[in-house]
C-alpha positions as CSV (number, residue, x, y, z in Angstrom):
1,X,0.0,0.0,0.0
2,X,1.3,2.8,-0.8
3,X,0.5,6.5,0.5
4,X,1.8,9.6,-0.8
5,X,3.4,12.0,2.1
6,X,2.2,15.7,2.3
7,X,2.1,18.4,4.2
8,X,-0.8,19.3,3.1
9,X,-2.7,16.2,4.1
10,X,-3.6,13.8,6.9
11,X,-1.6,10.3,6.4
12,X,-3.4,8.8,9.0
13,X,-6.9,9.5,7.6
14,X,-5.3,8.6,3.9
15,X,-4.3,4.8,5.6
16,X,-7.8,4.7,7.0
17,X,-9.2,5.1,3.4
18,X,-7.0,3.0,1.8
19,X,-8.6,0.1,4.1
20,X,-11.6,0.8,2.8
21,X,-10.8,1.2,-0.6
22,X,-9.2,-2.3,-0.1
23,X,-12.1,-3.8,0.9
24,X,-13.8,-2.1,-1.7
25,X,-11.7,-3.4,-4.3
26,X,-12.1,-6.9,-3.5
27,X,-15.4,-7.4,-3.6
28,X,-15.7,-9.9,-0.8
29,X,-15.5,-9.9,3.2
30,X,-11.6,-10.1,4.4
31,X,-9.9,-11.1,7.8
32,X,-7.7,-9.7,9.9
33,X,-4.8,-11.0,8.6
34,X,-6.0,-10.6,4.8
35,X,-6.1,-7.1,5.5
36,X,-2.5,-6.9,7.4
37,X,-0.8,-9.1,4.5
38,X,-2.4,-6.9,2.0
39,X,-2.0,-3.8,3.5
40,X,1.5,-4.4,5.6
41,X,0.4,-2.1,8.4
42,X,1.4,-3.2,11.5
43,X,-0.9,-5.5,13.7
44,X,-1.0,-2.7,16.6
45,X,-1.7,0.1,13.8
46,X,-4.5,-1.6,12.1
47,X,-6.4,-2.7,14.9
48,X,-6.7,0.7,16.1
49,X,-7.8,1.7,12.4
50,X,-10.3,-1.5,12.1
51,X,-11.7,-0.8,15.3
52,X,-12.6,3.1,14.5
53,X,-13.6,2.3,11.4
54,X,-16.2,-0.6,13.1
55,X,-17.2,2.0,15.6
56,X,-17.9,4.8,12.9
57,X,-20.2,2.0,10.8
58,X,-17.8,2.5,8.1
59,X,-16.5,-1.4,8.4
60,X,-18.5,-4.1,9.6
61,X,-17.0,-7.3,11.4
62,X,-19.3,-10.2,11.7
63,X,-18.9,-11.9,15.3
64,X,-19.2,-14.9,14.0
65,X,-16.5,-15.3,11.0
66,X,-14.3,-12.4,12.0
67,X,-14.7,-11.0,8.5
68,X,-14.7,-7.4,7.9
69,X,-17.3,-6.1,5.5
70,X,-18.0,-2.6,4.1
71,X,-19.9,-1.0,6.6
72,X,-23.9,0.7,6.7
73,X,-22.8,4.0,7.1
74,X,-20.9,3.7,3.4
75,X,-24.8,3.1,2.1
76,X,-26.1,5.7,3.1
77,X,-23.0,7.9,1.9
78,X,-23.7,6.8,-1.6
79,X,-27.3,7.5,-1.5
80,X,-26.7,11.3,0.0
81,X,-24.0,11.3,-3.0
82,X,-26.2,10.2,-5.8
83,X,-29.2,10.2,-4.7
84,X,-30.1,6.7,-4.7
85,X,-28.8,3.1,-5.9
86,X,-29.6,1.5,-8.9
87,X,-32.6,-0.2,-7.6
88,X,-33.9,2.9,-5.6
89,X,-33.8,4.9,-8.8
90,X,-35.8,2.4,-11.0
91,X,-38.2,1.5,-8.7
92,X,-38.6,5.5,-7.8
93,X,-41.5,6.3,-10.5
94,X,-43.3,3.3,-8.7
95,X,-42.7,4.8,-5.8
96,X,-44.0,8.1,-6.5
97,X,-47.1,6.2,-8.0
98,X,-48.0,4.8,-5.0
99,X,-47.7,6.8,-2.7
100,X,-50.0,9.5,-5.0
101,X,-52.8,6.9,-5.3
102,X,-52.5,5.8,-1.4
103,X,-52.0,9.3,0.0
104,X,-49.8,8.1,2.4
105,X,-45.8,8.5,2.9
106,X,-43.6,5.5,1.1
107,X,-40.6,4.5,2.0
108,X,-37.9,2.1,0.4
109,X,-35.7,-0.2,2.6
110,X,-33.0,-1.9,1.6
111,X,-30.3,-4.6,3.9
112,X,-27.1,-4.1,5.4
113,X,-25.4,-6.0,7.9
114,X,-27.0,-4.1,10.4
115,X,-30.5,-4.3,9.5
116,X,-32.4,-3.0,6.7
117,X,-32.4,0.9,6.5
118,X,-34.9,3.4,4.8
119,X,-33.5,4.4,1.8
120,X,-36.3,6.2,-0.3
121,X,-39.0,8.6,0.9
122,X,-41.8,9.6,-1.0
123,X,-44.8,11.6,-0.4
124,X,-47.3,13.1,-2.5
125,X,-48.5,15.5,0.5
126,X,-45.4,17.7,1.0
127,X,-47.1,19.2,3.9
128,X,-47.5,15.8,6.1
129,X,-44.6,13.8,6.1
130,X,-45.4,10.4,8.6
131,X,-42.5,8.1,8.2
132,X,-38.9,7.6,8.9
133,X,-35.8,9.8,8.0
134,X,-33.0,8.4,5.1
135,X,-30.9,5.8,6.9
136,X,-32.9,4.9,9.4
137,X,-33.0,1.4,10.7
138,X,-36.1,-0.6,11.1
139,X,-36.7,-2.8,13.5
140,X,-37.8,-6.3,13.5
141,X,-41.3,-5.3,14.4
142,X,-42.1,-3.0,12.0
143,X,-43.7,-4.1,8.7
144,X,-40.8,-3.8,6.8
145,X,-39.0,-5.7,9.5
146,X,-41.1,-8.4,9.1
147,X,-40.7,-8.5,5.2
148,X,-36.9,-9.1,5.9
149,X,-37.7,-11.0,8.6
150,X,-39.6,-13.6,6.6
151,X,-37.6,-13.5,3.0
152,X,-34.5,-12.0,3.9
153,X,-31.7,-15.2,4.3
154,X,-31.8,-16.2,7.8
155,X,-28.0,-16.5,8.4
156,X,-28.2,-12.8,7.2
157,X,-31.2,-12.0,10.0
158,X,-30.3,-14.2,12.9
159,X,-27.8,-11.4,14.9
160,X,-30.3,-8.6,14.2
161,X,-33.4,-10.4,15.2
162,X,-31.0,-11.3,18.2
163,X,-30.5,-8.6,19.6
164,X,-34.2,-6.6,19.2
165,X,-35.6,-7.2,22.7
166,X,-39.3,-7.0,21.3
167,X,-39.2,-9.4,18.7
168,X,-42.8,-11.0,18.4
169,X,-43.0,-14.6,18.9
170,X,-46.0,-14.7,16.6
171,X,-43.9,-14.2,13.7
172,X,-41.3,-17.7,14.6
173,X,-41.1,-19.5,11.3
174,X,-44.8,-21.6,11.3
175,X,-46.4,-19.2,12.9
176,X,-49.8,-18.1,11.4
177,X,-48.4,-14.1,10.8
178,X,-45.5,-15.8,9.1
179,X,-47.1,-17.9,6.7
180,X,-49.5,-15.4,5.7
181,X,-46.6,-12.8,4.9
182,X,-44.5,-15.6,2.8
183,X,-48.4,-16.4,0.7
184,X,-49.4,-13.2,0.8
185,X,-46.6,-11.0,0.0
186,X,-47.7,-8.5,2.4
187,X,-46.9,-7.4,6.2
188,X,-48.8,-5.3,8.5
189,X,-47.7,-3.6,11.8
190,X,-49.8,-1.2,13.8
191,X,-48.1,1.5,15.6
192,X,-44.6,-0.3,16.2
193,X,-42.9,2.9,16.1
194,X,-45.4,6.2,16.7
195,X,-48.5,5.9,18.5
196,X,-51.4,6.4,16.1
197,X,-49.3,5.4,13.3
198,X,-49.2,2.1,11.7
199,X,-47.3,0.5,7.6
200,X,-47.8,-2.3,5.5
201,X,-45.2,-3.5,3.7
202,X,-44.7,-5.8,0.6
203,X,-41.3,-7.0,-0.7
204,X,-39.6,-6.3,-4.2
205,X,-38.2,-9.2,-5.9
206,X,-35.1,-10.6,-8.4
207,X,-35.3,-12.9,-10.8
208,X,-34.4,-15.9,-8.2
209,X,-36.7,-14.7,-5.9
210,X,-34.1,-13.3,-4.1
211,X,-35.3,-9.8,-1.8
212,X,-33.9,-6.8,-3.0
213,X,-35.9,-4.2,-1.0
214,X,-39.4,-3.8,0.9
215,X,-41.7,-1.3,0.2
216,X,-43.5,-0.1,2.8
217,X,-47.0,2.5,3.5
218,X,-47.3,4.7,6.3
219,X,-50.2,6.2,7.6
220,X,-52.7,7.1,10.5
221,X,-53.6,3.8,11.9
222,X,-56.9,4.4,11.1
223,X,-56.1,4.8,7.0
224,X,-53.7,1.3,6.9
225,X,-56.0,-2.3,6.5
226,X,-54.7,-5.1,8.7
227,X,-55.7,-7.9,6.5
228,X,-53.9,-8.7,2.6
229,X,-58.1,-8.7,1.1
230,X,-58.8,-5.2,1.8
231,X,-58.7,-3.1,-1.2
232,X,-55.4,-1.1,-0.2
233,X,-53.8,-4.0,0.4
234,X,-54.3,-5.8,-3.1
235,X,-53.1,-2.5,-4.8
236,X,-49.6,-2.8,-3.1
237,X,-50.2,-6.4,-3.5
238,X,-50.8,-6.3,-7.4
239,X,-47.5,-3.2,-7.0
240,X,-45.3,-5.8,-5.8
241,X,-45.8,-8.5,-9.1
242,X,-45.4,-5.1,-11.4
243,X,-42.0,-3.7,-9.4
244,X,-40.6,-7.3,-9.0
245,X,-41.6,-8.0,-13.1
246,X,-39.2,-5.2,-13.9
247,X,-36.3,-7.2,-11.9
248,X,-37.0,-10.2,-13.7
249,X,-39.3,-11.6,-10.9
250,X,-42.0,-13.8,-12.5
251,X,-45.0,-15.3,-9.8
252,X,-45.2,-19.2,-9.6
């Protein structure tokens, strides 16, 4: 690794960089000793920069493995700089769509190692804005929780569902909430967040099937249905086969 010395700029915060271009550059999860081989800072030095960079959300190390992953924080960097990701900004017209024939605020979450965080906010009334800020992570128990919860890769879910202390056991694999998300393509939550406000949620789809996202309404509770017949809830029902469609998605 090399770094350029200057007066005129911060080594330190150059070395720190370079880590994450590294990781960046390799396209998968590296250990420890990857990154000290590959990097030939000492062992004293880049624990100190692995652990800042953990603390900041800027890395991500998995208790499990030990691997170092690009962190969260980096997401929501890259959305502030362009606006959104690829899938965010093809999905946005839908977006836009829906949340102009629902009247209600629509946002767009998307997965990180930390739990899925709102990328997307749209809302036709500018003057009412119900919903959550850009990079904001959801809990388990909110409906787009639950869509992650359910379709999301469990190996994936497993520490975040860990450590939420109000996870609802009425949503354990089996469980009569769960099968009905994983038929019905559809979550519900009432008020898991704001009193008097509750979302529904519906995933968004690759071609394997695979989640890319969850879409997710939010309301007054008295405005969001709490069952996938009611006529809200087969719009953003019959939204998630269009959205999904455009990814390659087809219903079996």
């Amino acid at each position: 690794m090399e770094i350029v010395k200057s007066n005129s700029t911060i080594q330190s915060l150059q070395i720190g960089m370079s880590i994450i271009d590294l990781l960046a550059s390799q396209r998968n999860p590296l250990r420890f000793s990857d990154i000290q081989e590959l990097t030939t800072i000492t062992k004293s030095n880049l624990y100190k920069y692995l652990n800042t960079l953990t603390q900041l959300d800027l890395l991500y190390r998995d208790k499990t493995t030990g691997m170092y992953h690009l962190g969260s924080k980096l997401i929501q960097y890259g959305m502030a700089a362009i606006g959104n990701e690829d899938v965010t900004s093809r999905i946005a017209p839908y977006l836009q769509e829906i949340s102009h024939q629902t009247s209600c605020t629509i946002l767009f979450s998307l997965w990180t190692y930390e739990g899925p965080i709102t990328a997307k906010i749209c809302n036709s009334n500018q003057i009412l804005n119900i919903g959550a800020q850009l990079g904001t992570r959801l809990p388990p128990a909110s409906s787009s929780g639950k869509i992650f919860t359910v379709f999301q890769d469990p190996s994936l879910t497993a520490d975040w569902i860990k450590n939420e202390k109000h996870v609802s056991k009425a949503l354990l694999p089996g469980t009569n909430e769960y099968q009905s998300i994983q038929n019905h393509k559809i979550a519900f939550a009432k008020e898991p967040l704001v009193p008097s406000v509750s979302s529904m949620s519906i995933p968004v789809f690759n071609y394997n099937a695979e989640l890319l996202g969850a879409i997710t309404a939010v309301g007054f509770t008295e405005s969001i249905p709490d069952h996938h017949e009611k006529p809200l809830s087969r719009y953003l029902r019959k939204s998630f086969l269009e959205i999904s469609n455009i990814f390659g998605y087809t219903q079996e």
